[in-house]
N, C-alpha and C positions, 0 to 999 in steps of 0.2 A: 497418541494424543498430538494438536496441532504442536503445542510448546512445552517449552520443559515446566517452567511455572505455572500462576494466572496469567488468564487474558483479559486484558485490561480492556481493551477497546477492539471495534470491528466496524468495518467499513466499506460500503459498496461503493465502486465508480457508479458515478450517474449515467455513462454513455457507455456503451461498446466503444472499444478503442482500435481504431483500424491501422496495427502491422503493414506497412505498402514496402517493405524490403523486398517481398518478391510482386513486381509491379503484373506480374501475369496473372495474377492469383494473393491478391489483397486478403489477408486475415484479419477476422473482425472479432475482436477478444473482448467476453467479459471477464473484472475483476473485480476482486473482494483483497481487501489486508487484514490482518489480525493483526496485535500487540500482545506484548507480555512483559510480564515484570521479571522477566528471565534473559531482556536485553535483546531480543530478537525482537524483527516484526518478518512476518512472511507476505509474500503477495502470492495470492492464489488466482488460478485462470480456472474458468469453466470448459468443460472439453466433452466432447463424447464418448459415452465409455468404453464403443471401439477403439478409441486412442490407446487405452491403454491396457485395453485383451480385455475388454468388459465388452458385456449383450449392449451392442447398438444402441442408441434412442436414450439409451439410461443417461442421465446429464450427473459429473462428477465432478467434486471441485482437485485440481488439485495441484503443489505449492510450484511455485516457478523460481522464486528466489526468497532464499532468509537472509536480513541482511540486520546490521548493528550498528551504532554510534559510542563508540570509547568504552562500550561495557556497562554504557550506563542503562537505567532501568527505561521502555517505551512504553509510555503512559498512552498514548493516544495519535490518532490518524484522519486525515480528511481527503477528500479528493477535491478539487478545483471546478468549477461548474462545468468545463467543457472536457475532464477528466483527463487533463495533460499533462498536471503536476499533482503530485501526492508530498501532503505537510504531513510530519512526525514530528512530535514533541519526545524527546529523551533529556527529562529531569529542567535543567534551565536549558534547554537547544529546543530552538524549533528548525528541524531541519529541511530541505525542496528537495523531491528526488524526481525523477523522472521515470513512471509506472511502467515503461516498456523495457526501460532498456538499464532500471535499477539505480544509474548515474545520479550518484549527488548532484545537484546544481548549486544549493546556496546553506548557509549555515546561520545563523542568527540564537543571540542567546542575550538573557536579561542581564543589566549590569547587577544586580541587588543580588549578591552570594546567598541571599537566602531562600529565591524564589524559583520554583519549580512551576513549571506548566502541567496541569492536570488536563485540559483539553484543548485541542487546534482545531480550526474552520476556516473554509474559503468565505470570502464574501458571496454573495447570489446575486445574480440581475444589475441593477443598480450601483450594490456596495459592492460592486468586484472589481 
C-alpha cells in the first residue's frame, strides 16, 4: 500500500518539471504526492516501466521520496502553478518544499493552538 494509514489527499503537478542537473540530457519528470494521516506524504515520479525491469511503454508511478513534519498528521498538498514549490499542511504548519530535490524551504503555522489546516492551494493566474 502507498501508506501505512489513510490518504488524506493526492495531488498532480500541473507541469512536467524539467531536472537540468545533467545539462546534456535534461530530464522532464512528471509528479504526483500523496498524504496520510500516518505522518508521511510521498512524492511519486512517472517512469517507464523499463526503469524498473517492467515491459517498456507500460507507464508506472513510482515513490521517489517519503518525507515528515515533527510526526505530525499530513492532511493535504498543492503544487504552485508553475509546479516549483509544493505546500503541505501538517496539522497547524503549512509547510514550502521544493518537488525536486524534497528541500524544506519555508514553514509557516497559525498562531490560534486550536487550529489545524484541512486543505492548502496555490493561487492561479492572477491570485498567484
Amino acid at each position: 500500500p502507498p501508506h501505512q494509514n489513510t490518504v488524506t489527499d493526492l495531488c498532480f503537478c500541473p507541469k512536467p518539471i524539467c531536472n537540468t542537473e545533467n545539462e546534456s540530457e535534461p530530464n522532464v519528470t512528471e509528479f504526483a504526492v500523496t498524504t496520510s494521516s500516518d505522518g508521511k506524504f510521498k512524492v511519486w515520479i512517472c517512469v517507464d516501466g523499463s526503469v524498473v525491469g517492467r515491459r517498456s511503454g507500460r507507464v508506472l508511478w513510482t515513490c521517489q521520496f517519503e518525507g515528515y513534519y515533527h510526526n505530525l498528521s499530513c492532511c493535504g498538498c498543492g503544487f504552485s502553478e508553475d509546479g516549483s514549490l509544493l505546500a503541505l499542511n501538517f496539522e497547524k504548519y503549512i509547510t514550502i518544499w521544493d518537488p525536486l530535490t524534497c528541500e524544506l524551504k519555508e514553514t509557516f503555522n497559525s498562531p490560534l493552538s486550536d487550529d489545524v489546516f484541512k486543505h492548502v492551494t496555490f493561487g492561479h493566474c492572477d491570485s498567484s
